[in-house]
MOPAC internal coordinates of N, CA, C and O (Angstrom, degrees):
PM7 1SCF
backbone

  N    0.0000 0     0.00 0     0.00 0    0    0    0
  C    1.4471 1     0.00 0     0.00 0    1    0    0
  C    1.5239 1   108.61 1     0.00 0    2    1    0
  O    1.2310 1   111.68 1   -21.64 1    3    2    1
  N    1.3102 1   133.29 1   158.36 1    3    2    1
  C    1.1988 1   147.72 1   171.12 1    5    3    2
  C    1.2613 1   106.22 1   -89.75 1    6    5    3
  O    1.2310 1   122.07 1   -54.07 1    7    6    5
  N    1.9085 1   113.64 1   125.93 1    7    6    5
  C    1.0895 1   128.78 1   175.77 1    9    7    6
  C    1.4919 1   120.87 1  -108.42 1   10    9    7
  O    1.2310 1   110.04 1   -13.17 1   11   10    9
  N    1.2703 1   136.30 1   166.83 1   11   10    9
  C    1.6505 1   118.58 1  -163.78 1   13   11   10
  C    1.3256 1    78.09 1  -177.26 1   14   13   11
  O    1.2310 1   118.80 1   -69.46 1   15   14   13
  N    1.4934 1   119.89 1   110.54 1   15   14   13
  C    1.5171 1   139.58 1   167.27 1   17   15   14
  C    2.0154 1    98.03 1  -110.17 1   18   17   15
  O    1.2310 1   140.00 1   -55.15 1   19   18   17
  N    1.0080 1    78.80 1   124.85 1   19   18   17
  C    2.3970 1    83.75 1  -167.51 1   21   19   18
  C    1.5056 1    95.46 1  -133.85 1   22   21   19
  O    1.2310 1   125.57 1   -44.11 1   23   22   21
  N    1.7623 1   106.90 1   135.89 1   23   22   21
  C    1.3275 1   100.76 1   179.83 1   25   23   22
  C    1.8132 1    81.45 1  -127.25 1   26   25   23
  O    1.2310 1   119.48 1    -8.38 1   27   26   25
  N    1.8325 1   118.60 1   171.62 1   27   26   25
  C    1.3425 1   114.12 1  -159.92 1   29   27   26
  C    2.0449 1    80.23 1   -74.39 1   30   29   27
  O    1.2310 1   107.51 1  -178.24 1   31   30   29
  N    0.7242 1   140.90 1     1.76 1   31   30   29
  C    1.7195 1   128.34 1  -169.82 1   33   31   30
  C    1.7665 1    91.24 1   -97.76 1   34   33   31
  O    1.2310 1   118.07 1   115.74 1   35   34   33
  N    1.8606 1   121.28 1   -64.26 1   35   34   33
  C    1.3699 1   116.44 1  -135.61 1   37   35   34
  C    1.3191 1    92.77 1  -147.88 1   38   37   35
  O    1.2310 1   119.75 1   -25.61 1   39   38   37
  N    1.1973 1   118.09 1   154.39 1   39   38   37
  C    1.7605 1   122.76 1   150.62 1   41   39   38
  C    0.9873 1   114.55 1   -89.29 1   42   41   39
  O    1.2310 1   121.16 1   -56.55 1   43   42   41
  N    1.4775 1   115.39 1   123.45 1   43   42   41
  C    1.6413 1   131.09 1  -176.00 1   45   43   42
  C    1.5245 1   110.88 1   -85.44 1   46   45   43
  O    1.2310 1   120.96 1   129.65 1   47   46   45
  N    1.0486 1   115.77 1   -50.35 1   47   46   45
  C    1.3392 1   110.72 1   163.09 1   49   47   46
  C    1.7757 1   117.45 1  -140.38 1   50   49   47
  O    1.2310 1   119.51 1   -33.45 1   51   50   49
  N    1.5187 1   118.55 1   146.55 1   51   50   49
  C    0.9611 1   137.58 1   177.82 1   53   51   50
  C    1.5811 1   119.07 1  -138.45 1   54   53   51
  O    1.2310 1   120.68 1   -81.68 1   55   54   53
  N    1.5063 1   116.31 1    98.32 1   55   54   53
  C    1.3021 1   124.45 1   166.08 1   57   55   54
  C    1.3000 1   123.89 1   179.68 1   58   57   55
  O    1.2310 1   114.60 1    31.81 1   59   58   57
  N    1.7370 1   127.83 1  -148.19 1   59   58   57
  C    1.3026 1   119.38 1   170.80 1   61   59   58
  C    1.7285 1   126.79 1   -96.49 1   62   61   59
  O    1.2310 1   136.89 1   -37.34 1   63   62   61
  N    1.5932 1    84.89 1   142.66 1   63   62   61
  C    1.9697 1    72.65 1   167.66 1   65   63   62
  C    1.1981 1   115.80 1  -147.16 1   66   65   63
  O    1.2310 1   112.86 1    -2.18 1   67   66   65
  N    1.1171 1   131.09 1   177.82 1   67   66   65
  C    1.9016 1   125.51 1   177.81 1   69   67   66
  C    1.5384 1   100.30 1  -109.03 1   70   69   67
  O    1.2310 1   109.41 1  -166.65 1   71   70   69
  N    1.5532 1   137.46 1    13.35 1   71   70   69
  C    1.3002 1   117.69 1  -178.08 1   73   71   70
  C    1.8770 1    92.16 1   172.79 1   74   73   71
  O    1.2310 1   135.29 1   -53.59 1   75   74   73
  N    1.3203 1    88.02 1   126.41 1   75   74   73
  C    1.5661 1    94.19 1   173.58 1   77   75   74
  C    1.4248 1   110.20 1  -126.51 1   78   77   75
  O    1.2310 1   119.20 1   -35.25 1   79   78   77
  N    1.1012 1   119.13 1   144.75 1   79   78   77
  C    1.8280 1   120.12 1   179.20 1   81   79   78
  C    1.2150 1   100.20 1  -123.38 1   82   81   79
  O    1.2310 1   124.29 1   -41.91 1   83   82   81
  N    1.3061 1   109.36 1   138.09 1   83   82   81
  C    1.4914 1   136.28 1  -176.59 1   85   83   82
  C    1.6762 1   132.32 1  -119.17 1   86   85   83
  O    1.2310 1   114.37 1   -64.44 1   87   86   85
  N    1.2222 1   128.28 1   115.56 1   87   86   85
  C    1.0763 1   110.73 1  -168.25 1   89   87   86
  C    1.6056 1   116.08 1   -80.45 1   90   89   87
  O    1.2310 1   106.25 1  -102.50 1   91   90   89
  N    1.2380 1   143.14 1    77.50 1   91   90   89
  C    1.3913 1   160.39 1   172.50 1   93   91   90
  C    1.4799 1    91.42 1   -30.01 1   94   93   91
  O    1.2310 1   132.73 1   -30.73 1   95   94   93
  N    2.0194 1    93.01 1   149.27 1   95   94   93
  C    1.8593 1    90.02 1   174.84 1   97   95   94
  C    1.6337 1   113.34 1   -87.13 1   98   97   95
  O    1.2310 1   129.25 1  -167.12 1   99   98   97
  N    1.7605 1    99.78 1    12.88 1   99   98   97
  C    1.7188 1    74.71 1   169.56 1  101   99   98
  C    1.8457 1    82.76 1  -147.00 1  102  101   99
  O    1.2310 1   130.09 1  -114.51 1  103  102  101
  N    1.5744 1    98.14 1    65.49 1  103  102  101
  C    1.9768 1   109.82 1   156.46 1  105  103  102
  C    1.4899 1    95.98 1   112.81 1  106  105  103
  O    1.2310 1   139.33 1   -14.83 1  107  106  105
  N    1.0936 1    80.12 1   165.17 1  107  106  105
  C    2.0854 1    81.12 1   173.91 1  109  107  106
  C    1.3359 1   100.02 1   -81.17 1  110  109  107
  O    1.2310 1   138.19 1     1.21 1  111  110  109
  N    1.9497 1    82.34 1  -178.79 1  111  110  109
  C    1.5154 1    99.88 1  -171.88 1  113  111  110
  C    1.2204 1    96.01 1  -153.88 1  114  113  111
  O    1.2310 1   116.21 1   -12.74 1  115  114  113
  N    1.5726 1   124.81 1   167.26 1  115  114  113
  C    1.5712 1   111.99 1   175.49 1  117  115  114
  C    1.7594 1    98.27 1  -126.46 1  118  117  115
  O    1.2310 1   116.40 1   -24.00 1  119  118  117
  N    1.2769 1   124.44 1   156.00 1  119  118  117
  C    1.2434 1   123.25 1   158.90 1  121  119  118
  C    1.5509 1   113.48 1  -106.52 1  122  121  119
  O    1.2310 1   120.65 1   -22.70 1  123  122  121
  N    1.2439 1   116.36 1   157.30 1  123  122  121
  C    1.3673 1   128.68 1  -171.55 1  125  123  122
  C    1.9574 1   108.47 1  -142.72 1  126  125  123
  O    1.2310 1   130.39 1   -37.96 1  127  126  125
  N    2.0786 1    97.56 1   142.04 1  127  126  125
  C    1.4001 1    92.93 1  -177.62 1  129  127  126
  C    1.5072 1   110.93 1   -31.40 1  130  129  127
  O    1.2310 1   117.67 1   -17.89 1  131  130  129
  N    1.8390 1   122.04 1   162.11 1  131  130  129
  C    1.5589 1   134.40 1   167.79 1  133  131  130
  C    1.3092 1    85.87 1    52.08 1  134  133  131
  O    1.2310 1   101.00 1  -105.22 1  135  134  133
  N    1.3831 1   152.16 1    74.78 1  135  134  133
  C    1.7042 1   139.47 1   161.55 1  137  135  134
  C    1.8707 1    83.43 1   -91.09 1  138  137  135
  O    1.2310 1   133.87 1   -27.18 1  139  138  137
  N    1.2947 1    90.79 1   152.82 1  139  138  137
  C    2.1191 1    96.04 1   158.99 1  141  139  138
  C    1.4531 1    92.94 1   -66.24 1  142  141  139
  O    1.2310 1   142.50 1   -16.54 1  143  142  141
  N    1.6122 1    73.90 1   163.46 1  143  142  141
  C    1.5402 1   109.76 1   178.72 1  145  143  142
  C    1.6188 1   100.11 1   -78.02 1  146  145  143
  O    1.2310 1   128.38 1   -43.35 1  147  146  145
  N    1.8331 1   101.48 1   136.65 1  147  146  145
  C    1.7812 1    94.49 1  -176.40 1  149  147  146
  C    1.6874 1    75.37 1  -153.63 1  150  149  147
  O    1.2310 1   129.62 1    -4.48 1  151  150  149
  N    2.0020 1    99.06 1   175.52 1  151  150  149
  C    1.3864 1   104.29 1   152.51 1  153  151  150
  C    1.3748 1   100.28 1  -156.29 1  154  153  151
  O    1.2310 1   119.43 1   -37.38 1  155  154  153
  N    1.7475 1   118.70 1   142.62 1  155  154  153
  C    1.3047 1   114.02 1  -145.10 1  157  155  154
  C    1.2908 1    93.92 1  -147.08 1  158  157  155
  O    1.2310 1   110.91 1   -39.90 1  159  158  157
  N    1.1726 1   134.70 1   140.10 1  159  158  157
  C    1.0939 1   139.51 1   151.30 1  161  159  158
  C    1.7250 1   130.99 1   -54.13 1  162  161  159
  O    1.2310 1   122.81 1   -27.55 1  163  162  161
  N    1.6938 1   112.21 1   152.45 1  163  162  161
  C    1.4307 1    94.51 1  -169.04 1  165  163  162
  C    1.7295 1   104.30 1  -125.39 1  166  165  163
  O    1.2310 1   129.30 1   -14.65 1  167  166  165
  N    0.9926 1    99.69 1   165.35 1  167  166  165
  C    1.8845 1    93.73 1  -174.34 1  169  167  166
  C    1.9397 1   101.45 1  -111.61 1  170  169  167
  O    1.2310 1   112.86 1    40.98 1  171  170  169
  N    1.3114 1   131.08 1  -139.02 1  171  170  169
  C    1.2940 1   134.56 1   174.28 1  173  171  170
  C    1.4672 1    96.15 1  -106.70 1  174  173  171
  O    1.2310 1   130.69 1   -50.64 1  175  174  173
  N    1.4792 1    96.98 1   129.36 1  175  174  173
  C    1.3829 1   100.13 1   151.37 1  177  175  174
  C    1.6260 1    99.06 1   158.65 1  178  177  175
  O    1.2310 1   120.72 1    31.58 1  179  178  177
  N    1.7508 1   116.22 1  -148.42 1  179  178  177
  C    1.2575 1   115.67 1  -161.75 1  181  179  178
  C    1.7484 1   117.26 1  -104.30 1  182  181  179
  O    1.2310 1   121.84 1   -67.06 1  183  182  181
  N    1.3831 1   114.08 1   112.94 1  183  182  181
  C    1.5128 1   112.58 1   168.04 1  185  183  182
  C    1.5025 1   128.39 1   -49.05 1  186  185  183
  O    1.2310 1   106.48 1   -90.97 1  187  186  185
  N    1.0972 1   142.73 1    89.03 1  187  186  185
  C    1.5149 1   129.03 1  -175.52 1  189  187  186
  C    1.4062 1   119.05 1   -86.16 1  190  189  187
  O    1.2310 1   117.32 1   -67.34 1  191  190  189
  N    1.4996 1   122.70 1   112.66 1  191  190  189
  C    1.4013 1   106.09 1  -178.59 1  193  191  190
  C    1.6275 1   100.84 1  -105.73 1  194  193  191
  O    1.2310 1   112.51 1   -62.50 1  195  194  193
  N    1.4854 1   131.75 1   117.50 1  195  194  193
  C    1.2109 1   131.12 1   176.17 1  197  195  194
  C    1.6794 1   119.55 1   -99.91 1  198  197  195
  O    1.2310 1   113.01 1   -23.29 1  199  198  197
  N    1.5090 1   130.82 1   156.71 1  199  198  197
  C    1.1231 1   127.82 1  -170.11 1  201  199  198
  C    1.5998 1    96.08 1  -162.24 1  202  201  199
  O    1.2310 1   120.57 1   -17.73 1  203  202  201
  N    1.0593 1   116.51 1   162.27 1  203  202  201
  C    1.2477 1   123.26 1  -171.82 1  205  203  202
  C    2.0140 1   116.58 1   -65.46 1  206  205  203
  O    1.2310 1   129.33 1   172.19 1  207  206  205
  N    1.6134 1    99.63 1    -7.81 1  207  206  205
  C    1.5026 1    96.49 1  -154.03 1  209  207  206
  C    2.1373 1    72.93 1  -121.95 1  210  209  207
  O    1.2310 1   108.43 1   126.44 1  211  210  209
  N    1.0583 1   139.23 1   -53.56 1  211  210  209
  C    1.4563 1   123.17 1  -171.63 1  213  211  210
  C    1.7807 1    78.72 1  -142.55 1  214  213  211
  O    1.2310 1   142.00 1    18.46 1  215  214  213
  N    1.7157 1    74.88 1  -161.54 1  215  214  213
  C    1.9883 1   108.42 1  -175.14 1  217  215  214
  C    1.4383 1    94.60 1  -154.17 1  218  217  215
  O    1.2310 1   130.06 1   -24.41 1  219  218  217
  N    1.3000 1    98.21 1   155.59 1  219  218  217
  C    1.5772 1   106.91 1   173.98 1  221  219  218
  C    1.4475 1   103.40 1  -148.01 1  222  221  219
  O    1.2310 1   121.11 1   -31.38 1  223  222  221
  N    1.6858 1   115.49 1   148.62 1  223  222  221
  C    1.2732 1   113.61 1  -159.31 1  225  223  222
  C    1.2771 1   107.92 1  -135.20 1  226  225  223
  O    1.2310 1   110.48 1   -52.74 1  227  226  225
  N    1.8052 1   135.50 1   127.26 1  227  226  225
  C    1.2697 1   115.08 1  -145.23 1  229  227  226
  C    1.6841 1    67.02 1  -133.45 1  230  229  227
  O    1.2310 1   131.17 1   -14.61 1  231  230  229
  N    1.8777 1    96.05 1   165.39 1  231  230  229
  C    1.7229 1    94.85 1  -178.39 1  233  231  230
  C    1.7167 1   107.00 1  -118.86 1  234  233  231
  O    1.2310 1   105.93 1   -59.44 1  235  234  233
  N    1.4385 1   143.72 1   120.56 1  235  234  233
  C    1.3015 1   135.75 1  -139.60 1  237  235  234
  C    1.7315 1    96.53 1  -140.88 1  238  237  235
  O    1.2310 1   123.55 1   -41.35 1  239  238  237
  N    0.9562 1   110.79 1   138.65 1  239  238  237
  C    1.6440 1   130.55 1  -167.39 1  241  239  238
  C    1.3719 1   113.43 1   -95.21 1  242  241  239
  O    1.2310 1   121.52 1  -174.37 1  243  242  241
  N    1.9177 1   114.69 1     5.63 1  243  242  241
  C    1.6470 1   122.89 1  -160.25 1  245  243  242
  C    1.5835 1    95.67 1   129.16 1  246  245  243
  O    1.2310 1   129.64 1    10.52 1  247  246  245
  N    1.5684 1    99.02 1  -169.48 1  247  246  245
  C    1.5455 1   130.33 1  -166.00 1  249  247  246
  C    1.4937 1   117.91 1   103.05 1  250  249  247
  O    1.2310 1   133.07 1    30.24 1  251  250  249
  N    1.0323 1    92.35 1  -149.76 1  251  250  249
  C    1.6104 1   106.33 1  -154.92 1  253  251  250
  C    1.6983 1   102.09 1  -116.89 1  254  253  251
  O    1.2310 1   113.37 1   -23.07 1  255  254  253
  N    1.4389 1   130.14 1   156.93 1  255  254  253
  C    1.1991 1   101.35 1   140.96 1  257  255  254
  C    2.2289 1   103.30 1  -157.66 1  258  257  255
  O    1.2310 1   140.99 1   -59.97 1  259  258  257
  N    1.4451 1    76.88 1   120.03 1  259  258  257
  C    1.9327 1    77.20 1  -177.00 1  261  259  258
  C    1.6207 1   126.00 1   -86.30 1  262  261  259
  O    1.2310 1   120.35 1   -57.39 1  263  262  261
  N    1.4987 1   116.94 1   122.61 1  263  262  261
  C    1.4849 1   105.61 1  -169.78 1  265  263  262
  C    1.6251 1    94.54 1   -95.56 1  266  265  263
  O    1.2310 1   124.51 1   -36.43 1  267  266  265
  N    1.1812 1   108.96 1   143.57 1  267  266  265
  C    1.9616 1   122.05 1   165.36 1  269  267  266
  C    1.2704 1   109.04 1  -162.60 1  270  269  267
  O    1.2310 1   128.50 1   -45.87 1  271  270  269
  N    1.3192 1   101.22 1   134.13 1  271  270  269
  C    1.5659 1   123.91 1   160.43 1  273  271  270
  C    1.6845 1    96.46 1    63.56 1  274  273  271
  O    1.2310 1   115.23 1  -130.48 1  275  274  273
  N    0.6686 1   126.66 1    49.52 1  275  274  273
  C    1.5445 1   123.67 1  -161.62 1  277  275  274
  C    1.1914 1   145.17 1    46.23 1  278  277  275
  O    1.2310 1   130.69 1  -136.46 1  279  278  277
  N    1.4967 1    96.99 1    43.54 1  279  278  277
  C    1.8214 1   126.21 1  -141.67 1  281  279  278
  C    1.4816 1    91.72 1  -124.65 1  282  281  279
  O    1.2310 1   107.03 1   -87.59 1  283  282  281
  N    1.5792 1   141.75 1    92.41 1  283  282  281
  C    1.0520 1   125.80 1   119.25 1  285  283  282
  C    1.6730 1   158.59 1   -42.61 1  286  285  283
  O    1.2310 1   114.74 1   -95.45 1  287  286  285
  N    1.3483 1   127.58 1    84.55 1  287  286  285
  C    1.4258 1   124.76 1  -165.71 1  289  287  286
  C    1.2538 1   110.15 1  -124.79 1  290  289  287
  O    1.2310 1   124.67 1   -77.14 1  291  290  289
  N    1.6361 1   108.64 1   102.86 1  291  290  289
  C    1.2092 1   123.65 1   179.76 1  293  291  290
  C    1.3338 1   116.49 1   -92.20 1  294  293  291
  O    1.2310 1   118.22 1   -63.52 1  295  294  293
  N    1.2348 1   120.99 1   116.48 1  295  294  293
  C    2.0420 1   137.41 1   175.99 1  297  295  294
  C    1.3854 1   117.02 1   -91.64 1  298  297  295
  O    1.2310 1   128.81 1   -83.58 1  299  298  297
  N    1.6682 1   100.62 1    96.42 1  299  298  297
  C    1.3444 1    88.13 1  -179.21 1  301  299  298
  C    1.6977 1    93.10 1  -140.68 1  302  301  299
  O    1.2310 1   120.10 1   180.00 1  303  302  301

């Protein structure tokens, strides 16, 4: 799936992954390739973007993040 971590300055990350974890404002949550379409709010804590070859882990204070069509776009 395509991931898209966007802050109002820069895009932090842009590419593929098989599993992203999210810190939800009430606990994390993980998304997975084909997840439904949702949009969720985010609380403080750590973005995980995982892929079969690394992960990268960004640290986020809140935002937004909307899943579609296999479209991750996290606003923070």
């Amino acid at each position: 799936m395509q991931v898209e971590i966007l802050t109002p300055e820069k895009t932090l990350f842009s590419g593929e992954a098989d599993i992203v974890t999210l810190p939800g404002a009430n606990g994390s949550f993980q998304v997975l390739d084909q997840h439904a379409p949702m949009i969720a709010n985010l609380g403080k804590g750590d973005v995980v973007v995982g892929s079969k070859q690394a992960s990268e882990q960004f640290n986020v204070n809140g935002g937004l993040v909307e899943v579609l069509e296999n479209r991750v776009i996290v606003l923070v």
